[in-house]
N, C-alpha and C positions, 0 to 999 in steps of 0.2 A: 890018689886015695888018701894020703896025706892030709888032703885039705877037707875032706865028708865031714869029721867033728866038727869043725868050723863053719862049712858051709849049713850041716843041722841047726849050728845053732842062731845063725842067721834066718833060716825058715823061722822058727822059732820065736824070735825076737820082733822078725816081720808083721808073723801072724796075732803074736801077742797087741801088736800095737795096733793093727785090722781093728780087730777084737775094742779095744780102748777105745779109738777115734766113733767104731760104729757102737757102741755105747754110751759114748757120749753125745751124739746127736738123736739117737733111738729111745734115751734113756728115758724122759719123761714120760714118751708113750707106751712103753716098755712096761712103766710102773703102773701108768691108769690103765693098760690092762689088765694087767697081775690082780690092781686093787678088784676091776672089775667081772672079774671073773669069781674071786673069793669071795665078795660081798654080797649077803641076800637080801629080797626085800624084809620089812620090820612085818613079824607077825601081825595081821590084825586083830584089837579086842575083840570079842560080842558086845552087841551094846545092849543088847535086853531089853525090854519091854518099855514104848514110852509113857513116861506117869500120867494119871488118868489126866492131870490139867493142862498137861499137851495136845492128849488125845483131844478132849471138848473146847479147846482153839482152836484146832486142824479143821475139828469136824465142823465147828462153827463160821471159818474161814471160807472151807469148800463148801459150802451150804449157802453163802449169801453173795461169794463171791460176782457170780455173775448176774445178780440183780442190782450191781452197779455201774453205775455210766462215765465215762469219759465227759464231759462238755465243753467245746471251744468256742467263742462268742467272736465276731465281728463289726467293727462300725466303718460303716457307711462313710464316704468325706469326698468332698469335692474339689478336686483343681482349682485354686483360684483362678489362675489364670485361661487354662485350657479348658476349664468346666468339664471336663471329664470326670467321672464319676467311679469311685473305686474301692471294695472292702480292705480296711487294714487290718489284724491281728488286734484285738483287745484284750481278751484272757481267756486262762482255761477253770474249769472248777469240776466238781462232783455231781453227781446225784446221783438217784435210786428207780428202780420203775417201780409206780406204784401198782398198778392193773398188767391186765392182758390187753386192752384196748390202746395201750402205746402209751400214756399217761406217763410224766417222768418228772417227780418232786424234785427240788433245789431249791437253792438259798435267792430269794429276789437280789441281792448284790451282785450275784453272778453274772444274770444277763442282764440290770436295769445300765441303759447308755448303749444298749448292745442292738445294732440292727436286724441281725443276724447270729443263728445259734444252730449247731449242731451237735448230735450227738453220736459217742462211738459205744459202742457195747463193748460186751467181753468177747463175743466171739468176732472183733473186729469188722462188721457190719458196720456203716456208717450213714447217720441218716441225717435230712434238714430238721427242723425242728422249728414248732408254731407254740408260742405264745398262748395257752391259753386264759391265763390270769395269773394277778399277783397280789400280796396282802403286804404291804411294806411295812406292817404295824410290827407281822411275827416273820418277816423276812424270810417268808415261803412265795416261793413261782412253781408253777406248775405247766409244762412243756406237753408236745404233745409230737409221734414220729406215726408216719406213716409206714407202719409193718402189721402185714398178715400171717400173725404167727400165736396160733394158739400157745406155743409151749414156753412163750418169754415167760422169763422167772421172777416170781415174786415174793416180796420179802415178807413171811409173816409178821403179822403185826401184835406187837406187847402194849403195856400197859407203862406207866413213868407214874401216876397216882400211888403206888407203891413199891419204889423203890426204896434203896439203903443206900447213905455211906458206906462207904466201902465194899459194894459189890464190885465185880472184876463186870469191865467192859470192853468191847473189842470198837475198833474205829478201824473205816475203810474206806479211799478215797485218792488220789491222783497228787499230792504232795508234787511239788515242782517238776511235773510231767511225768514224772515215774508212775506208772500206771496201776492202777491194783493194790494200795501197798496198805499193811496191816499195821496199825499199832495195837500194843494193849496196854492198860492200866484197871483203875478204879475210879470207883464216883467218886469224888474229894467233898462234894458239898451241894446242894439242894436251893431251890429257890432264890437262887441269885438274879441278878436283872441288870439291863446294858443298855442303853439308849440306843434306837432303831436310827431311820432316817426321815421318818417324821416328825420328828423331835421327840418322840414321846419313852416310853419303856418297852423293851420287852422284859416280862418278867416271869417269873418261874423255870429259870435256865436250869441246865444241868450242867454242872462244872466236873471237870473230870482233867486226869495228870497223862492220859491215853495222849500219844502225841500227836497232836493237828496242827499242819502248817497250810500257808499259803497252796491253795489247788484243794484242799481238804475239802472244801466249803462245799455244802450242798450232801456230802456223801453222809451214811448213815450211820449210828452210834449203834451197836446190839449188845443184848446182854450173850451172857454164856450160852444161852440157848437157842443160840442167833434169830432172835426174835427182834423186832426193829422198838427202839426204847427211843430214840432220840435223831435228830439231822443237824450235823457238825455246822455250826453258822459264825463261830469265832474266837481268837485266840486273845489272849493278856500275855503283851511280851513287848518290851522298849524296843528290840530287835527287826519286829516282826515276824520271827520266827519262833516254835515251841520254846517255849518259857515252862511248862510244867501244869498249864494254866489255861483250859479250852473250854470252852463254853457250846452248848448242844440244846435244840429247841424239841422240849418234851412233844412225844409220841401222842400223848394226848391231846398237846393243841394241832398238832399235825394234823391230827384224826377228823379234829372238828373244823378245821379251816380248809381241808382241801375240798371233802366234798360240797361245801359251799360254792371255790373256785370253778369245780366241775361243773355246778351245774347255773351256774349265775357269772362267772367269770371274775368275782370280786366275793370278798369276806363283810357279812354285816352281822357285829355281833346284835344278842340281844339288845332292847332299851325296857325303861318304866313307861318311858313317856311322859317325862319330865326333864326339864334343862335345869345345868348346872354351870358354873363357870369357877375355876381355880382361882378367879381374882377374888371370888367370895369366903374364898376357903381362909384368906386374911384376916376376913372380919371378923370370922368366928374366934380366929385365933388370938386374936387381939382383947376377944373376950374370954377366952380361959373355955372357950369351946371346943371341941374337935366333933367333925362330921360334915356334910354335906348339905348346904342351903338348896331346899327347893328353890329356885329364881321362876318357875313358870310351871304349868301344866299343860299339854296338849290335849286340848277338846277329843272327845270320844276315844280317852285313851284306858286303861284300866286303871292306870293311875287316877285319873280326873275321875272312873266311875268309883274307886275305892276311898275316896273325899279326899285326897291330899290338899293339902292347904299350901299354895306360893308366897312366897314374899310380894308387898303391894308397896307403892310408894302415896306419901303422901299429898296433898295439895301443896306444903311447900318444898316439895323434896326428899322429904327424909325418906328411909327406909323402913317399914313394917315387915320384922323377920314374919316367916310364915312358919312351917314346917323343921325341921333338921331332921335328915335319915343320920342316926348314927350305929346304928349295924344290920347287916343282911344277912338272912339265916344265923341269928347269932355271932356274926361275925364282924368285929369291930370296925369302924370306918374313921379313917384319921381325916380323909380328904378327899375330891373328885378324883383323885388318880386313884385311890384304893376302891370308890365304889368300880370304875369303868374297869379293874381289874376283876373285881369280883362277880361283873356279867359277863366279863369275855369267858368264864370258866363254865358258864351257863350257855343253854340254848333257848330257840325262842319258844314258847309255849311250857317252860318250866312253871313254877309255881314257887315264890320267894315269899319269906314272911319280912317287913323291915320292921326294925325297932325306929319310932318317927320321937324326936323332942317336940312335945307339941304343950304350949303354955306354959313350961317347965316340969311337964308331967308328960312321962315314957308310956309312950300308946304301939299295939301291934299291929300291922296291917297287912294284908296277904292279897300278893298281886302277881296274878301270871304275865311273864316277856312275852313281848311280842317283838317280831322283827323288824329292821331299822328297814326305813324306807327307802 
């Protein structure tokens, strides 16, 4: 009995150390319990109402979204040596549907070099895709899929003849295969122009800060009321990537080049009916002129009936200027690129007044376009 206080305090001393040892290997979990039992989650705010110019992106967003296409292009190649024949992977890009009849704008860069094209919709549908024309001038193709489907979506169509600086624009389009993706910005600037792959210009672009990269191409620019204003056809940027700086082929010549495509398979703007050459545009210049040398008239054309007068040459050569157009509908003409600009804006059977230099005395003549043959 002697030895119980001793032996207590042995239990004691034991249990204490128990205690220690399993607190010290228990301890950390010990504490991420404790923590995690004590700890709630963080209230969440309300977020309230979103501002109205969220709302008219969303709505503008979901409203066109799926009247945009995927497009992947393949080319054709051959084995050298096995002659085997076989599609590789050339690119992917945008576009839009234009109809219910399968009809699907895009950028002619898209699929030209392409043997083969396909396209995917939004609701993952995936279809061949036929060629049915292309205008390399304004770097529109126009594709065509085999779907019986009244209720494909289409994008209404706007107007670009009056737009502004600084509207807000929405841009949508397949950016380096991410599918669907939205940018927004603003118009930055108006009637800018980019050389095509004819050599020659496109002009009257829409520039905008909306971000368009590579895979963009072909998909559709809309204003806020997701109405179709523009088709994204190219960026300015040393990178190749958004730079700030994207260039979009107005709604208007869209308008008027595709149904062309549709129904002739090629775009023919207006003519006079008269030939002109840029190497003429020298002479004038050389003389303190600006405008456009009749070089010819063609017989039975309205030009030839409204008396335009050609340049003639002489018995030993010289030149006899004839005529000079230097403005259409009042509107001045520097050169044959400014006239051919100023009837691509035209259709055929319009009615144009020129202002002709004729003997050094400005004469009006009123000639209806007719179409290029």
């Amino acid at each position: 009995m002697q030895n119980d206080p001793f032996n207590r305090r042995l239990l004691v001393i034991a249990a204490c150390a128990a205690v220690v040892i399993l607190a010290w290997h228990l301890g950390p979990a010990l504490r991420v319990a404790l923590l995690q039992s004590s700890v709630e989650p963080r209230v969440v705010s309300p977020r309230g109402a979103l501002s109205d110019a969220e709302t008219s992106t969303i709505e503008a967003f979901e409203g066109s979204r799926d009247s945009v296409v995927s497009i992947s292009t393949s080319r054709r190649v051959v084995d050298y040596w096995s002659r085997n024949a076989y599609d590789v992977p050339r690119g992917t890009g945008s576009g839009f549907i234009w109809d219910k009849a399968g009809h699907v704008v895009t950028n002619n860069h898209v699929i030209q070099g392409a043997s083969s094209a396909t396209v995917r919709l939004a609701d993952g549908r995936v279809f061949d895709a036929h060629l049915v024309g292309a205008d390399p001038t304004h770097d529109i193709a126009v594709l065509r899929i085999d779907v019986r489907d009244a209720d494909l979506p289409v994008l209404p169509i706007g107007t670009s003849g009056d737009l502004k600086v600084g509207q807000s624009v929405l841009a949508i389009g397949n950016p380096f295969g991410l599918d669907w993706t939205l940018t927004t910005g603003i118009i930055s600037a108006l009637d800018r122009e980019l050389p095509n792959d004819s050599g020659g210009l496109i002009r009257g672009l829409i520039q905008t800060d909306a971000a368009i990269n590579p895979g963009n191409s072909g998909g559709p620019l809309i204003d806020s009321a997701g109405r179709l204003i523009g088709m994204n056809t190219a960026i300015y940027s040393p990178s190749g990537s958004n730079a700030g700086i994207g260039f979009s082929v107005p709604v208007d010549t869209v308008n008027r080049v595709v149904p062309q495509i549709l129904s002739s398979g090629r775009y023919r703007p207006p003519v006079l009916g008269v030939s002109s050459d840029p190497r003429a545009d020298e002479i004038l210049a050389r003389q303190g002129v600006k405008g456009v040398l009749v070089l010819g008239v063609d017989a039975g054309t309205p030009a030839a009936d409204a008396g335009l007068v050609p340049a003639r040459l002489t018995p030993d050569g010289a030149v006899v200027p004839g005529d000079v157009i230097v403005a259409l509908d009042d509107e001045p003409l520097d050169d044959t690129t400014d006239l051919r600009a100023a009837l691509d804006r035209r259709r055929a059977g319009d009615k144009v007044q020129l202002t002709v230099l004729r003997n050094r005395a400005r004469v009006k003549v009123e000639i209806p376009l007719q179409a290029a043959r």
